[in-house]
N, C-alpha and C positions, 0 to 999 in steps of 0.2 A: 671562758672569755666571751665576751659580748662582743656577736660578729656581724656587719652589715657591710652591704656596698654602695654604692650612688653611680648612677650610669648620665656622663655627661652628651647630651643629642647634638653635636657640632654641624656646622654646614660643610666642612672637610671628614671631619672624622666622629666617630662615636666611641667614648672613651670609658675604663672600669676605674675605680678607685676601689681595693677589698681594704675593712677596717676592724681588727680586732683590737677590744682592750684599751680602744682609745691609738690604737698604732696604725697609720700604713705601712698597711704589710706588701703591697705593688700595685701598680697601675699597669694599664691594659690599653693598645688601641687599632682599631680597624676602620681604613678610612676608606669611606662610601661614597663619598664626595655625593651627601644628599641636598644641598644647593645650588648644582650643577644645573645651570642655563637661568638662573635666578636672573640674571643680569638685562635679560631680554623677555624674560618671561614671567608673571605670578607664580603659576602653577607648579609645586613640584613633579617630576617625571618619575612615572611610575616604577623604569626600572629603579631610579636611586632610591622612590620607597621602600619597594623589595629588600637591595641592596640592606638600607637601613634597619627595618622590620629584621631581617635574618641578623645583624651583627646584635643589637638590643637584645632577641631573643637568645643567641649565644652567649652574649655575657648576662643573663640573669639566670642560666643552667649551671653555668658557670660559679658565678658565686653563691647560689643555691647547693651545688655540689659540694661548697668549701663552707658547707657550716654557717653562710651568713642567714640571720632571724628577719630580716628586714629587707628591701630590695628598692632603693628610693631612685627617682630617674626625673630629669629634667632637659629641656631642649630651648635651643637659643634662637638665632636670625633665620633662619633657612622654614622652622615651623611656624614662627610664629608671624613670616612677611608675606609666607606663601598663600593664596586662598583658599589653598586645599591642602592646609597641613592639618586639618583634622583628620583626613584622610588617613595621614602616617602615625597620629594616636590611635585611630581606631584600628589598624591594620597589627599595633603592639597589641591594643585588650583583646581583640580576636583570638589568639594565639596563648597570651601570658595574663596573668591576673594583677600585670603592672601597669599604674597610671602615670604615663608620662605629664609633667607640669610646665606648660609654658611660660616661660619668664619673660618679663619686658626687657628691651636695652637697658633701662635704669637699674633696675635688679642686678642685670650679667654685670654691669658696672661695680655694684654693691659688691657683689658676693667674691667680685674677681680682688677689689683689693680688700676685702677681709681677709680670704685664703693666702694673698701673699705677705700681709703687714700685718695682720692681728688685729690688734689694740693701738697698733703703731701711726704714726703720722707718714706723710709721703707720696707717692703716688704710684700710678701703675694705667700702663699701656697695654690693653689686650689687643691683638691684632687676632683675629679668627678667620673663618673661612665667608663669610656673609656679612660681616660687621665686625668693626674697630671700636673699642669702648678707652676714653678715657676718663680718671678718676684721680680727684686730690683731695687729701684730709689733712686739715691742718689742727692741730688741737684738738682731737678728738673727734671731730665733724668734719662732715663733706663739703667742700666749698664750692668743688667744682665737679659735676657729672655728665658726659655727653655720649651718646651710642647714635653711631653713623651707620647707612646700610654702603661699607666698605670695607670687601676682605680677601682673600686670597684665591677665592672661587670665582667671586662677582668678577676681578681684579682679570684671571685667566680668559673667562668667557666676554669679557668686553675690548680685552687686548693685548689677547696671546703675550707671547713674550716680547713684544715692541717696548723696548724701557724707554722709549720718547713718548708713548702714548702712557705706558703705567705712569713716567713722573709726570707727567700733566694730568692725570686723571687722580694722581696723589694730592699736588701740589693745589687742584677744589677740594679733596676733602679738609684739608690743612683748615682753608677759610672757614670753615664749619665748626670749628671750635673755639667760635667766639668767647672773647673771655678769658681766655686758660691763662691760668696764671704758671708760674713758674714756681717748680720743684726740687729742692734739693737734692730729695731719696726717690729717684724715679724707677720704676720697676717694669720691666717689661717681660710679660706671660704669655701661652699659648705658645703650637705646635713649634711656629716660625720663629719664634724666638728663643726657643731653648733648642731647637736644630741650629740655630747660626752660632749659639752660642757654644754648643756642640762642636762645631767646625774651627769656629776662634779660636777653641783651645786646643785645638788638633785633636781632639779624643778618637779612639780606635772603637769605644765602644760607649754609651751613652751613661752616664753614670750623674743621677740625681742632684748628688751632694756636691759635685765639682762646679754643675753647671752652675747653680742655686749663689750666687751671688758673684758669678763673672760678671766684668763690668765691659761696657761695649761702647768706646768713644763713638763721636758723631764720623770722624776721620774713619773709623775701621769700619763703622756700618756702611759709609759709602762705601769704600773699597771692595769689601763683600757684594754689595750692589752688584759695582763696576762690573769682576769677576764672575760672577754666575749667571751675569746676563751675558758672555761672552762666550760661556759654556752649553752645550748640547746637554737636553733633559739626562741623557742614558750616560755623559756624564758628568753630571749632578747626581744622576741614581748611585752610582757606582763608588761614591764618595763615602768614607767612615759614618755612623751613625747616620743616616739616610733614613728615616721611616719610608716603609713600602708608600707607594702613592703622593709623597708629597715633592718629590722632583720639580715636576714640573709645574707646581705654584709657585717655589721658592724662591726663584729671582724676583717672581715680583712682588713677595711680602717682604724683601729685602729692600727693595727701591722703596714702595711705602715708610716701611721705616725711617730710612736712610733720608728720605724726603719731609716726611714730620717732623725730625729730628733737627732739619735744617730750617724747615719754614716755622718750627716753634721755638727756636732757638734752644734746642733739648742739646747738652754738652755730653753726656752719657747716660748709657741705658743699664741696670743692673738685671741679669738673666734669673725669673726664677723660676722652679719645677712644679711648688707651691700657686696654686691656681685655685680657678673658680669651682671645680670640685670639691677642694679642704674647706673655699668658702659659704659652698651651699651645706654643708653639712654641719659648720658652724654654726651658719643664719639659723639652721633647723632643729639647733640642742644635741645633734648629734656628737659633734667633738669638745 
């Protein structure tokens, strides 16, 4: 079997995809939180290079260890906004003989609804840790493409968990997506959305296939909102299907949502597990 992996560079977390055969066989994630103080700063902080550099490094031992021929790696808003995200390439080649590949927003756009629609028409909402991308294809073609620098990271470091400051600091980015037209098959991907979608359905333990087409009214994403902005980070942590580290973004990639969803007249959001991963590997002939 023909085995490779694709290592996705988040501004919250850095993530594995292993692919044999054409199959994913699992994904992997350790969150670095390497966009941490982007909000006020250029430059990334050297601890979260570190951070970063070491998680990279593990998963390409990693999938090196399990037989994969090939070791493709790509990184998003955090590398590419920061003026010293060379710094966090050249700190991987040091170390590993893998060339991480910075993408533009337009690209993470691309690639995110490839991974979740295909060939399909529709749309897809990524919320990430540095930047929110949305994307619509109608007929085959992209009609509409936009990547803002707002995400979960920026989102924490600009206004803790104050959900009167996240919804006004949503409700500008809102205005930024001039244009958007309205979507039938809206799709919403990334960490915060398949953890809320996680929670929605009360799951005990995180399972791909369930999440992968829960549908998430405009009504329940506020609510969600409401509730975990009412909640302490430790318990948020403490809650089912939790990924370590992402507590305490999560109210407020919930309130962003919850607030695009209103200020774009978005009626429901469909959760998928299917991401920019499955679609850079697409984009690349790999799958």
């Amino acid at each position: 079997m023909k085995k490779f992996a694709v290592i996705d560079v988040g501004s919250n977390s850095v993530r594995l995809m292993f692919v044999a055969d054409g199959k994913v066989l699992y994904k992997a994630l350790n969150t670095t939180r390497l966009g941490e103080g982007l909000a006020s700063s250029s430059l990334l902080k050297k601890e979260a290079i570190e951070r970063s550099v070491s998680a990279v490094v593990s998963f390409y031992d990693k999938a090196k260890a399990g037989g994969a021929e090939e070791v493709y790696a790509f990184a998003t808003a955090a590398v590419r906004s920061a003026t010293n995200g060379q710094a966090f390439v050249d700190g991987v080649r040091a170390v590993r003989p893998l060339q991480i590949e910075v993408i533009s927003g337009e690209e993470e756009a691309e690639i995110g609804i490839l991974g979740a629609l295909g060939n399909g028409d529709g749309g897809v909402v990524d919320v990430g840790g540095a930047s929110t991308e949305i994307v619509i294809k109608e007929k085959g073609e992209i009609i509409f493409k936009k990547s803002i620098n707002i995400g979960v990271v920026r989102l924490k470091d600009k206004c803790g968990r104050d959900k009167d400051a996240l919804t006004q600091a949503a409700r500008e980015a809102a205005k930024e997506y001039v244009g958007f037209p309205s979507a039938d098959n809206l799709y919403a991907i990334g960490g915060t959305a398949t953890t809320l979608a996680a929670l929605a359905l009360e799951l005990q333990a995180y399972d791909s296939q369930k999440i992968t087409g829960a549908v998430l009214t405009k009504e329940k994403m506020q609510q969600m909102a409401d509730k975990l902005s009412q909640m302490s980070v430790e318990e948020i942590a403490a809650l089912p299907c939790m990924p370590k580290g992402r507590a305490d973004v999560l109210s407020g990639g919930a309130v962003l949502l919850a607030t695009l969803m209103q200020e774009l007249g978005v009626q429901t959001l469909t959760a998928s597990d299917r991401d920019n991963l499955e679609g850079y590997a697409i984009k690349r002939g790999l799958l």
